[in-house]
C-alpha positions as CSV (number, residue, x, y, z in Angstrom):
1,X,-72.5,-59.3,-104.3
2,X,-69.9,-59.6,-101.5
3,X,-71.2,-61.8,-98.8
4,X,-69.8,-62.6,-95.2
5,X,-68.5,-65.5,-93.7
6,X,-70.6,-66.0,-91.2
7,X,-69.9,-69.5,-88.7
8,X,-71.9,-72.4,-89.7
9,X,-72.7,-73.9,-86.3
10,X,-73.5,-70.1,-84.9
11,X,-76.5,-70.1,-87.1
12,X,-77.6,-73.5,-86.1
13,X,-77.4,-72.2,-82.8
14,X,-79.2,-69.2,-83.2
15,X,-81.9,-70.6,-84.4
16,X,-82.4,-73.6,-82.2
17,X,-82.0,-70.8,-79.7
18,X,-84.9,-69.6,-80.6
19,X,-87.1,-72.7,-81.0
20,X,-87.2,-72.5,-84.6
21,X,-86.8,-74.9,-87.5
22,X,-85.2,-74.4,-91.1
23,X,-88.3,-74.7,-92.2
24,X,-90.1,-72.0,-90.2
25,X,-87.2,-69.5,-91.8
26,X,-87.1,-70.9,-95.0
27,X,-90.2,-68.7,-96.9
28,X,-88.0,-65.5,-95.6
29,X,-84.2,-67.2,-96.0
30,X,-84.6,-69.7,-99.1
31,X,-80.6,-70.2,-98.9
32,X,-80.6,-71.0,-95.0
33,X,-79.9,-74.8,-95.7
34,X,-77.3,-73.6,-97.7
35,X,-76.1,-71.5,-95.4
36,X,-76.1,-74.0,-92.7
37,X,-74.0,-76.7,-95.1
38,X,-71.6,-73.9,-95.6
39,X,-71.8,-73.9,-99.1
40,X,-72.8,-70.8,-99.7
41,X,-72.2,-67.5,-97.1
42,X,-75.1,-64.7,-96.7
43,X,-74.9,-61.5,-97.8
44,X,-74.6,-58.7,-95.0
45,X,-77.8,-57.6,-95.5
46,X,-79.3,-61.4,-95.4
47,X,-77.0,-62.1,-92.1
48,X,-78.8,-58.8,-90.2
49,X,-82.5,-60.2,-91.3
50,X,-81.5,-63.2,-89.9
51,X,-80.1,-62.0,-86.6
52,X,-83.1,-60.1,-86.1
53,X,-85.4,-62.5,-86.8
54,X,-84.0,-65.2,-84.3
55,X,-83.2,-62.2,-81.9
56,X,-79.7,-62.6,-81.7
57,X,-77.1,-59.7,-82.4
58,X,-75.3,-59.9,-85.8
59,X,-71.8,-60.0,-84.2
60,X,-73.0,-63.1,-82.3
61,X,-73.0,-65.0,-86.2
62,X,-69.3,-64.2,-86.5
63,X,-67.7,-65.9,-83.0
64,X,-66.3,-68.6,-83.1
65,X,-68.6,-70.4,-81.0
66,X,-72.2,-70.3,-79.7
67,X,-71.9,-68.0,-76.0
68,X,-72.6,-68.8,-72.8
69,X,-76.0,-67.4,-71.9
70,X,-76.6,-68.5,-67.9
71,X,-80.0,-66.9,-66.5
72,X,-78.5,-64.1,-64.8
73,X,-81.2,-65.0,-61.6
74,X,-81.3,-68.3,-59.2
75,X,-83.2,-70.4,-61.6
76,X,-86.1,-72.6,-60.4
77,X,-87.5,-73.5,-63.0
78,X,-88.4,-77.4,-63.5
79,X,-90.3,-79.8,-65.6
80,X,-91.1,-83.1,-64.3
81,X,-88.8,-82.9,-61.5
82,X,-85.6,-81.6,-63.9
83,X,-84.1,-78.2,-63.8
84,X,-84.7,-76.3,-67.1
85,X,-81.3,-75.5,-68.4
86,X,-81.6,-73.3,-71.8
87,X,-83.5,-70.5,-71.6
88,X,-85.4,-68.8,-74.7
89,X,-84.6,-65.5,-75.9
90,X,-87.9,-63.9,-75.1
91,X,-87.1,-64.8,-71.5
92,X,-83.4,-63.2,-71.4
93,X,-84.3,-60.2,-72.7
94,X,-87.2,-59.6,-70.3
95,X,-84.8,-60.0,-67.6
96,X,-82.1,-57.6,-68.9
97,X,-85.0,-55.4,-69.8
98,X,-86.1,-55.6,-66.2
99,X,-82.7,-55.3,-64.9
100,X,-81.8,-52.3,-66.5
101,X,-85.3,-50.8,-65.2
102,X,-84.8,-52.0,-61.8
103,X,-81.1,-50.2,-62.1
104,X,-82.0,-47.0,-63.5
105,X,-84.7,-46.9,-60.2
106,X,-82.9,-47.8,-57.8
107,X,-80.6,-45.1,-58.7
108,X,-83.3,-42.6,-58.7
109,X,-84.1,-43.5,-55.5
110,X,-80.9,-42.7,-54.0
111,X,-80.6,-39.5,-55.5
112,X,-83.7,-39.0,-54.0
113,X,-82.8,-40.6,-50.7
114,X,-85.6,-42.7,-50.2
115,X,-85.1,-45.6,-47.1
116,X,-85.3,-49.4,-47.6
117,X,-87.8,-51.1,-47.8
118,X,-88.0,-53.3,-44.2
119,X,-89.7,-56.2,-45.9
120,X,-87.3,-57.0,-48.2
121,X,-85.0,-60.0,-46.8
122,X,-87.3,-59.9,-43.1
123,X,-88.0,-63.8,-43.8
124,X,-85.8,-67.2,-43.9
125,X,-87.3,-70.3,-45.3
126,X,-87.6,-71.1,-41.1
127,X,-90.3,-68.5,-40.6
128,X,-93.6,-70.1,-40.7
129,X,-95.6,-69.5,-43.6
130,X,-98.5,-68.0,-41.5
131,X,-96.8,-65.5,-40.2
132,X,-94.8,-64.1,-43.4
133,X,-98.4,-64.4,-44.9
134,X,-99.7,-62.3,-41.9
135,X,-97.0,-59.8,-42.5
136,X,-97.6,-59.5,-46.5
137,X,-101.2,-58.4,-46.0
138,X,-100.8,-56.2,-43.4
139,X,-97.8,-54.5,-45.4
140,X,-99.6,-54.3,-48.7
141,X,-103.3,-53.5,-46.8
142,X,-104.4,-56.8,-48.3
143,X,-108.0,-56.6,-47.8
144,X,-109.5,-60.0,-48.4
145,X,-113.2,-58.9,-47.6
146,X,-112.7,-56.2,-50.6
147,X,-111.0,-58.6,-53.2
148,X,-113.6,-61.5,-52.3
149,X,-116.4,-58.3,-54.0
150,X,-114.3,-58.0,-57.2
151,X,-116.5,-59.0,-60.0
152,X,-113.6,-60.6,-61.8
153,X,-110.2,-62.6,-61.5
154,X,-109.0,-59.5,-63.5
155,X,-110.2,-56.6,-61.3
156,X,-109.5,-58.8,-57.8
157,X,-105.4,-59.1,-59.9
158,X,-105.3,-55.1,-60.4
159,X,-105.9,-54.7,-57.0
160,X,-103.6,-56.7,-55.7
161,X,-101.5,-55.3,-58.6
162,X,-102.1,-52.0,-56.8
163,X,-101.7,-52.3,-53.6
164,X,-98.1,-54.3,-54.2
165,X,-97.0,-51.2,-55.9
166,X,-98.3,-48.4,-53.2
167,X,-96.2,-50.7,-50.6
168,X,-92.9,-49.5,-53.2
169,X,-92.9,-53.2,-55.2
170,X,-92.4,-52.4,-59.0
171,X,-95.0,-55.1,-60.6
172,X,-94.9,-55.3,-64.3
173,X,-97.0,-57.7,-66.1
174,X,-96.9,-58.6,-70.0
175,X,-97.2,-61.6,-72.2
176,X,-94.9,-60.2,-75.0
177,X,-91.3,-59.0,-75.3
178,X,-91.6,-55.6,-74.7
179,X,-94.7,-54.4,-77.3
180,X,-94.0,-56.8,-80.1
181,X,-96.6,-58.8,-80.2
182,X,-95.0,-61.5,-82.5
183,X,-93.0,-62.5,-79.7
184,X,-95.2,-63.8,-77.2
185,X,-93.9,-65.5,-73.9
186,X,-94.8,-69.2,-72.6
187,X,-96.1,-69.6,-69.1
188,X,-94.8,-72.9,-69.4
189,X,-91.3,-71.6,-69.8
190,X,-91.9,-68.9,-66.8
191,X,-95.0,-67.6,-65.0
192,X,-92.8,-65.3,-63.2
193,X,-89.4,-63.9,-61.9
194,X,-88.9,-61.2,-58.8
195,X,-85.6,-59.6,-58.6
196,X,-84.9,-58.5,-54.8
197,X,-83.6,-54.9,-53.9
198,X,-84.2,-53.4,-50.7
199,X,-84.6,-50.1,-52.7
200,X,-86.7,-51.0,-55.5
201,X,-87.9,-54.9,-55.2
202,X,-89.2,-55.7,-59.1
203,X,-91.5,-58.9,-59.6
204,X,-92.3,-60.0,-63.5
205,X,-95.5,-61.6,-64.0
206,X,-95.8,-63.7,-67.4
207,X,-99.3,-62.0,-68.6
208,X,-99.8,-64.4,-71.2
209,X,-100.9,-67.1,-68.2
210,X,-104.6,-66.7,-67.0
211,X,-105.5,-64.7,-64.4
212,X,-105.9,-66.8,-61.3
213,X,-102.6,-67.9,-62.4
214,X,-100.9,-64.3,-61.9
215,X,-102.5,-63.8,-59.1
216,X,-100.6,-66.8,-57.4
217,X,-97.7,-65.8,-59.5
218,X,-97.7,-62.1,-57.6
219,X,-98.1,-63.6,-54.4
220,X,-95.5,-66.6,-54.9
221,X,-92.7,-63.7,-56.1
222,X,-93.3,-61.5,-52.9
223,X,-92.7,-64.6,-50.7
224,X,-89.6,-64.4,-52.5
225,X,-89.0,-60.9,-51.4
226,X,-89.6,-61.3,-48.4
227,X,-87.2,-63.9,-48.0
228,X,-84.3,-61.4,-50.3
229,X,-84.1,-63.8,-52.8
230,X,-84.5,-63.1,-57.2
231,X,-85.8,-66.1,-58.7
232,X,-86.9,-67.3,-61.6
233,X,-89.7,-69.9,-61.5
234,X,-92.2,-71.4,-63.8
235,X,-94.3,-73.7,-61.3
236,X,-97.6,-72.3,-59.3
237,X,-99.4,-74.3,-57.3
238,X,-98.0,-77.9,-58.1
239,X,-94.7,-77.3,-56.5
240,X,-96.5,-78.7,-52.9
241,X,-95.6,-81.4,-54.7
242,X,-92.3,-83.6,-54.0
243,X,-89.4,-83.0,-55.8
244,X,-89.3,-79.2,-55.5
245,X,-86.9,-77.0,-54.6
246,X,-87.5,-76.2,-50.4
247,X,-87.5,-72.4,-51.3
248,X,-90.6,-73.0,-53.8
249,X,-92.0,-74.9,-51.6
250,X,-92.5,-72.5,-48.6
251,X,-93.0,-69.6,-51.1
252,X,-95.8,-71.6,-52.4
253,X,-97.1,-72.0,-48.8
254,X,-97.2,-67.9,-48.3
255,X,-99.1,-67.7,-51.2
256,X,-101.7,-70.1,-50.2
257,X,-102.2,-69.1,-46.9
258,X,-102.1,-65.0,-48.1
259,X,-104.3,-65.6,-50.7
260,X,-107.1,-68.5,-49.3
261,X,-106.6,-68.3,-45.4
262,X,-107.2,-72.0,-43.7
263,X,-109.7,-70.1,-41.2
264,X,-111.5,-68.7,-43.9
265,X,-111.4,-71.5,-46.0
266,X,-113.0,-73.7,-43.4
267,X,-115.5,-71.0,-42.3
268,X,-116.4,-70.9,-46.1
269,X,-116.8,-74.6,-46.5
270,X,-120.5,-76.0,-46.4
271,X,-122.1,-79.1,-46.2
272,X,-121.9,-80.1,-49.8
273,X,-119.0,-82.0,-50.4
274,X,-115.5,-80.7,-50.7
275,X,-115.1,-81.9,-54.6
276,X,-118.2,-79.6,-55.0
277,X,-117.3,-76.3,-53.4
278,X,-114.8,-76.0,-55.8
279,X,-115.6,-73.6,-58.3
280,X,-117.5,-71.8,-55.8
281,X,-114.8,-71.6,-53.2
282,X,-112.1,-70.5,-56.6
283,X,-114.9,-67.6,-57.5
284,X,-115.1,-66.3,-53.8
285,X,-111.1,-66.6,-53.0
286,X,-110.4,-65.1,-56.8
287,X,-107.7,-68.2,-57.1
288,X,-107.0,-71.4,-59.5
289,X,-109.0,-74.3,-58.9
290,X,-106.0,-76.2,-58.0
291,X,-105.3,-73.5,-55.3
292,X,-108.3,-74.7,-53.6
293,X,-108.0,-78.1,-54.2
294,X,-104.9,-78.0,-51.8
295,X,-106.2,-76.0,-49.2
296,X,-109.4,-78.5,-49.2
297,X,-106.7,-81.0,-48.8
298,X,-104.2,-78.8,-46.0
299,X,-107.9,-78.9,-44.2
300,X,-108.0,-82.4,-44.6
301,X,-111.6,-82.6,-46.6
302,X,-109.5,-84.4,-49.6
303,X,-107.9,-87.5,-48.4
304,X,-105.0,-88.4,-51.0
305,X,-106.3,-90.7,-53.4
306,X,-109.2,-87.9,-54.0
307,X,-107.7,-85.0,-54.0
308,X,-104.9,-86.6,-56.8
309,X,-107.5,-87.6,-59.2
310,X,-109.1,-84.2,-58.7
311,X,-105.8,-82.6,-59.2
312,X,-105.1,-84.3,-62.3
313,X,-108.4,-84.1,-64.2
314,X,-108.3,-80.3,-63.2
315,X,-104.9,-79.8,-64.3
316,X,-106.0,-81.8,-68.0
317,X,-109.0,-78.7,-68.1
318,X,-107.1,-75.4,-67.3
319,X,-104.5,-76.5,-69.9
320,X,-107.1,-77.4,-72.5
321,X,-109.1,-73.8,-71.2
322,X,-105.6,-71.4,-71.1
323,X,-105.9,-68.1,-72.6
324,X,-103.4,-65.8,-72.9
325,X,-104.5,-62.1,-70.7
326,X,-102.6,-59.9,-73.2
327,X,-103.4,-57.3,-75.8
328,X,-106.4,-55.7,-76.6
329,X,-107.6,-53.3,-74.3
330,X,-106.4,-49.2,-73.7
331,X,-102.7,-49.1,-75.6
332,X,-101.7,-46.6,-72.4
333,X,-102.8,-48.8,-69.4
334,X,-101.4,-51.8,-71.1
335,X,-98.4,-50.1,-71.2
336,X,-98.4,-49.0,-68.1
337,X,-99.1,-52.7,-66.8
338,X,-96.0,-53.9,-68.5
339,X,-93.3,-51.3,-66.9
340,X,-95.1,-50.9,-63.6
341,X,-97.2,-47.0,-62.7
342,X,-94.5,-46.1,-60.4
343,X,-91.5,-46.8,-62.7
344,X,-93.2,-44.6,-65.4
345,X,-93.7,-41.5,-62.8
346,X,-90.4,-41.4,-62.0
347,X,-89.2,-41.9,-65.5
348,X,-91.5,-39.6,-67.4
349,X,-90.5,-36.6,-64.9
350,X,-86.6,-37.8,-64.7
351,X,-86.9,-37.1,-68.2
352,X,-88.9,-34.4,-68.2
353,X,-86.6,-32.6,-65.3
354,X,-83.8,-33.2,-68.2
355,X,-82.1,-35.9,-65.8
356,X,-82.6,-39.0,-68.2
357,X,-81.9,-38.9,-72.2
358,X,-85.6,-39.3,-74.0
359,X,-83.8,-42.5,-76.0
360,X,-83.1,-43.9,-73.0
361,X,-86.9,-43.5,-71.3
362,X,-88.1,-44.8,-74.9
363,X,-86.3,-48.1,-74.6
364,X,-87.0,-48.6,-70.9
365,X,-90.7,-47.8,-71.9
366,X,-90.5,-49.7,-74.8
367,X,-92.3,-47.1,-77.1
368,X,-90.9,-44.8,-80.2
369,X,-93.0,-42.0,-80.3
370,X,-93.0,-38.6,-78.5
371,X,-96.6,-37.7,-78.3
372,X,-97.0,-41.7,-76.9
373,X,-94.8,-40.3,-74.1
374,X,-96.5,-37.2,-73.3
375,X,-99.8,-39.4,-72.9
376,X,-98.5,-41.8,-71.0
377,X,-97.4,-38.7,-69.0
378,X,-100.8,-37.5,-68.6
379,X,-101.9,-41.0,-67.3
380,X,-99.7,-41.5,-64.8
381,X,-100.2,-37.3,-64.2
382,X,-96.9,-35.8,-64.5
383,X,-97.9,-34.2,-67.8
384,X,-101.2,-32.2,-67.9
């Protein structure tokens, strides 16, 4: 049995990388303490099951030591006021993955030779909040009347899912890696990422958060477009909050004022008292709670010392209530959620045309399976 000798503190690395323990690995890799002492090397075979299973490549086992894995993206991330400094796996690859998709579009854009989008970078952090939020909605045709009569957080978030993408944003939601649904992503790691392009602006929404969540995730990430800025954040509403980065901060403002307007707010508000209107107000406005808690307090119904008390008995319930939004449901529009209905057009008939390799629309798609392609053809309608 010839085994190879693989680097000690590599596989320590690895799988701290990816969150795990020795003893979450040891029913499949009985040897891994072993391994880790360097008394004993794995086998080849044993080294590529245990790449795989903490998502690493199997070269990565052999260097010297562990690589440095920066978030390719501005990252403003934060947890109790500190930046977040290693990122997981599952988060990497969904930004490569998202990357390489936002790439391979752009480029078909330009052999297309479609313009810029005018939106993209139109903003600094100086513009007020108002009027960026002013210019989102009348860009996207956001239609507050129409998402205030969605039944549903969910069909008020594929709306605004929709209209984002008919004004050329590539929106793709998922709460796994690609479709393995053993590898499920944390909103508390991420809730989101936008990468700017005045070609073929991409936002990421982590669908494994709820769905008022996303919703301010979608409209946080296109502030961020508008100001022609990727980022990587994991906050939502609480970064009014001190102690946030300034760009959050005023991205979080668009979102608030595009999503619950202050005149609307106040025309909504009755004579019951503000604490009360809550629910109510969060069911009409299709956001969190805690989105409405702060406009109640931008409009001045909250003083301070109720509106934190509110904010953090509300904050103790959605954590206690979170539910992740993914699986389940049609395999095909799931898909298509997770890689964005415009993407897949133009890469089912680039491939289709012969002008991308079918391994290449496979991976981007994150599928295996001709006929899968051919029906996700047919419901996107390049393939009758």
């Amino acid at each position: 049995m010839t085994r190879v000798p693989v680097n000690t503190e590599i596989l320590r690395w690895a799988r701290e990388r990816a969150g795990l323990t020795q003893n979450d690995l040891i029913g499949k890799f009985r040897k891994l303490p072993e391994w880790e002492g360097g008394s004993i090397h794995p086998t080849l075979k044993q080294a590529e099951a245990f790449a795989r299973a903490v998502h690493v490549p199997v070269g990565y086992l052999f260097l010297t030591k562990p690589p440095e894995e920066p978030v390719p993206i501005p990252d403003f991330r934060t947890l109790p006021g500190q930046t977040v400094t290693r990122p997981s796996p599952d988060l990497l690859e969904m930004i490569y993955v998202c990357q390489e998709r936002q790439s391979w579009y752009r480029d078909f854009l330009r052999v297309a030779q479609e313009p810029e989008l005018g939106f993209v970078g139109s903003a600094t952090v100086d513009t007020r909040p108002e009027d960026v939020a002013d210019r989102v909605r009348e860009t996207l045709g956001f239609d507050l009347d129409a998402r205030r009569k969605c039944p549903t957080w969910t069909d008020a978030l594929k709306l605004f899912v929709r209209q984002a993408d008919e004004a050329g944003v590539l929106v793709m939601t998922s709460g796994i890696v690609m479709s393995n649904t053993s590898r499920r992503l944390d909103p508390a790691e991420f809730r989101g990422f936008a990468l700017s392009d005045p070609l073929a602006p991409l936002i990421f929404i982590n669908g494994a958060d709820t769905k008022a969540a996303q919703m301010f995730t979608l409209a946080h990430e296109l502030a961020h477009l508008w100001l022609g800025a990727s980022a990587l954040s994991n906050i939502g509403a609480e970064s009014w909050r001190q102690g946030f980065r300034p760009e959050e901060v005023w991205c979080n403002a668009v979102a608030a004022e595009l999503l619950v307007p202050l005149a609307d707010l106040r025309a909504d508000l009755r004579v019951e008292e503000p604490l009360a209107a809550v629910p109510r107000l969060a069911q009409a406005f299709k956001v969190s709670t805690l989105v409405i808690l702060r406009r109640l307090f931008d409009a001045k119904r909250l003083d301070r010392p109720s509106f934190d008390s509110a904010w953090t008995q509300e904050c103790e319930q959605l954590r206690a209530l979170a539910r992740s939004g993914d699986g389940g449901g049609d395999f095909y529009r799931t898909t298509l959620a997770r890689v964005s209905p415009r993407f897949a057009r133009a890469l089912v008939a680039s491939t289709l045309e012969g002008q991308t390799l079918y391994r290449d629309a496979f991976r981007m798609l994150g599928i295996a399976k001709t006929d899968t392609f051919h029906k996700l053809g047919r419901e996107v309608g390049i393939v009758e």
